[in-house]
C-alpha positions in Angstrom: 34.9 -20.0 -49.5 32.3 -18.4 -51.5 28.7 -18.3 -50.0 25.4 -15.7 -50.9 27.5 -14.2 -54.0 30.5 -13.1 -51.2 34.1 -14.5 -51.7 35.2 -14.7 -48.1 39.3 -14.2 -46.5 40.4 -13.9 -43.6 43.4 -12.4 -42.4 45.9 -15.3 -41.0 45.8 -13.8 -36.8 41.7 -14.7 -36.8 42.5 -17.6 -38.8 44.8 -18.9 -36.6 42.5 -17.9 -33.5 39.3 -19.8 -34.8 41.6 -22.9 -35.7 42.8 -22.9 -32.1 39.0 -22.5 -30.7 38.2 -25.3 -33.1 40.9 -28.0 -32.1 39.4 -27.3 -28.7 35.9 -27.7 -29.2 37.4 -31.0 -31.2 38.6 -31.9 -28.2 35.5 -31.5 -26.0 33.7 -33.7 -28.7 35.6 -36.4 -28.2 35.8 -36.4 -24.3 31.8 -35.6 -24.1 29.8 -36.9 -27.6 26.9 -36.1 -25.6 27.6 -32.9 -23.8 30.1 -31.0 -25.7 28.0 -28.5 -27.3 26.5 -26.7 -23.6 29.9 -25.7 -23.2 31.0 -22.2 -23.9 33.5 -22.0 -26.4 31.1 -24.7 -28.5 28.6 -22.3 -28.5 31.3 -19.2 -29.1 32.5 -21.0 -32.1 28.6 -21.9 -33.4 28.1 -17.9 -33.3 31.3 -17.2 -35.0 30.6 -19.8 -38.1 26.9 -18.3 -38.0 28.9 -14.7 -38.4 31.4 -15.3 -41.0 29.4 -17.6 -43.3 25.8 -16.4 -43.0 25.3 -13.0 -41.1 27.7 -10.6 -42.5 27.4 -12.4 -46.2 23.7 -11.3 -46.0 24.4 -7.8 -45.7 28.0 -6.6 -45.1 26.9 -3.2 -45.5 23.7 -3.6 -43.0 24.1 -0.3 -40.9 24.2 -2.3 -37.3 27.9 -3.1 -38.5 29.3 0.3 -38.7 31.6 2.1 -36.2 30.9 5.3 -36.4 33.4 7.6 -35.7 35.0 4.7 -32.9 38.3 4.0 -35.1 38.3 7.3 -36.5 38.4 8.9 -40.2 41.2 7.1 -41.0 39.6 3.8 -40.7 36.2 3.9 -41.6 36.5 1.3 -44.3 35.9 -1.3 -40.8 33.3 -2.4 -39.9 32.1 -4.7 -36.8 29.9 -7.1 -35.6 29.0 -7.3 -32.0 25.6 -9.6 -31.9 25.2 -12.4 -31.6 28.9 -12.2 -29.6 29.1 -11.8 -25.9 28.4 -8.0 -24.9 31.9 -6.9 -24.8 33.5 -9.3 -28.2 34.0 -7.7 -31.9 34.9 -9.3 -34.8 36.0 -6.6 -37.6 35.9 -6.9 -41.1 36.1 -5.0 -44.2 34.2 -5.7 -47.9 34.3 -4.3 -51.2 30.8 -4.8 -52.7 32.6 -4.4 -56.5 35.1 -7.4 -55.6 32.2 -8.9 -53.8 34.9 -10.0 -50.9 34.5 -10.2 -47.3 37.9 -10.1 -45.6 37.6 -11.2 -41.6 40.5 -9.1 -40.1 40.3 -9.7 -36.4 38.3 -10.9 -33.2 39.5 -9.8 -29.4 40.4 -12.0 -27.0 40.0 -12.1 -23.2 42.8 -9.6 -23.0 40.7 -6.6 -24.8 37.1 -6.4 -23.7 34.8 -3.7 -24.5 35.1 -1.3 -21.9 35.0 2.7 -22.7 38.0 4.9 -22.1 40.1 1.6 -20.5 43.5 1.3 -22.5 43.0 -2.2 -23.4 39.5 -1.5 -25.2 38.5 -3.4 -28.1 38.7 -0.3 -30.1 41.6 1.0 -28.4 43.5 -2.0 -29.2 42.4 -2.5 -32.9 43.8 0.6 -34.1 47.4 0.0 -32.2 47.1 -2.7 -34.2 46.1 -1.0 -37.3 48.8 1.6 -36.8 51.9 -0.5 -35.8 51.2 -2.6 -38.8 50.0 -5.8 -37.6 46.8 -5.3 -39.3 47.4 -4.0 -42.6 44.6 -0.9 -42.9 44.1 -0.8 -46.7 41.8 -2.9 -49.1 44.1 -3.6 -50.9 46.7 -5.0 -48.7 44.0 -6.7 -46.9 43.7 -8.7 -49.5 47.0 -9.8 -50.4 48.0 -10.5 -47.0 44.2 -12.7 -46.9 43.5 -16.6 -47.4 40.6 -18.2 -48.4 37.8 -18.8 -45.6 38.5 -23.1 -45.0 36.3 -23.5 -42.2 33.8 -26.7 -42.6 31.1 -25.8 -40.4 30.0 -29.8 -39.0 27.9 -31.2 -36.6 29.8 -29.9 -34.2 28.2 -26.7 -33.5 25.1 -27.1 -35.7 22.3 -27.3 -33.1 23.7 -23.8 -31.5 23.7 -22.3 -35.0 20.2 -23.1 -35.8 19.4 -21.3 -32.5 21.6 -18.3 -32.3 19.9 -15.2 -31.1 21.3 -12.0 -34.0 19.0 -9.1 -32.5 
């Protein structure tokens, strides 16, 4: 998918994590036409379309994304977003502004919350990830282990996206 001059990947773990989060928003359309988008995870999956084809594209480098020194020197090429998510979510992501691509590498789940100094936090768990290997932590291999974006953002969460709070 290529959107505001950005070619955007995604690594296949938050790929398969979205798809799953769609199928069940899917689901909840066709059980409630009328209701479906109050519930949470349609509104959770509004806020993530609005962030991978329309917040970070219009500035991956805006300073709000950067860690600091959260991940370490190691991995400072990360970046994260954390609004419009719930308070304790991050999605992470990595660009190259020469390449002009945007590769999505990874959201938390339920399992790894924001909480300082608690083994299982967000950041905690990202770099386990990032040093055993399941993340790759290079540009490079980033994007060779990447797919194209496919998402097709629908009616299905557009009223929340017109309405999603990024401050």
């Amino acid at each position: 998918m290529n959107t505001k001059g950005w070619n955007l990947l995604w690594l296949p773990i938050l790929q398969k994590r979205i798809t799953k989060l769609e199928a069940r928003v899917t689901n909840l359309q066709a059980k409630n036409p009328k209701t479906f988008q109050d519930h949470r995870d349609s509104i959770f999956l509004a806020k993530l379309y609005h962030i991978l084809t329309d917040l970070v594209p219009t500035n991956p480098d805006n300073p709000g994304f950067k860690i600091g020194n959260m991940l370490g020197n190691k991995y400072s090429i990360f970046r994260r977003v954390k609004k419009p998510l719930p308070s304790r979510d991050r999605m992470f992501f990595v660009f190259s502004s020469q390449l002009k691509q945007i590769i999505y590498v990874w959201l938390n789940d339920k399992k790894s919350i924001r909480k300082a100094g608690d083994f299982n936090d967000v950041y905690k768990v990202f770099v386990r990830k990032l040093e055993s290997g399941t993340i790759p932590h290079t540009f490079e291999k980033l994007a060779s282990d990447s797919t194209d974006l496919n998402i097709a953002v629908e009616e299905v969460c557009s009223e929340q996206s017109n309405s999603i709070d990024t401050q």
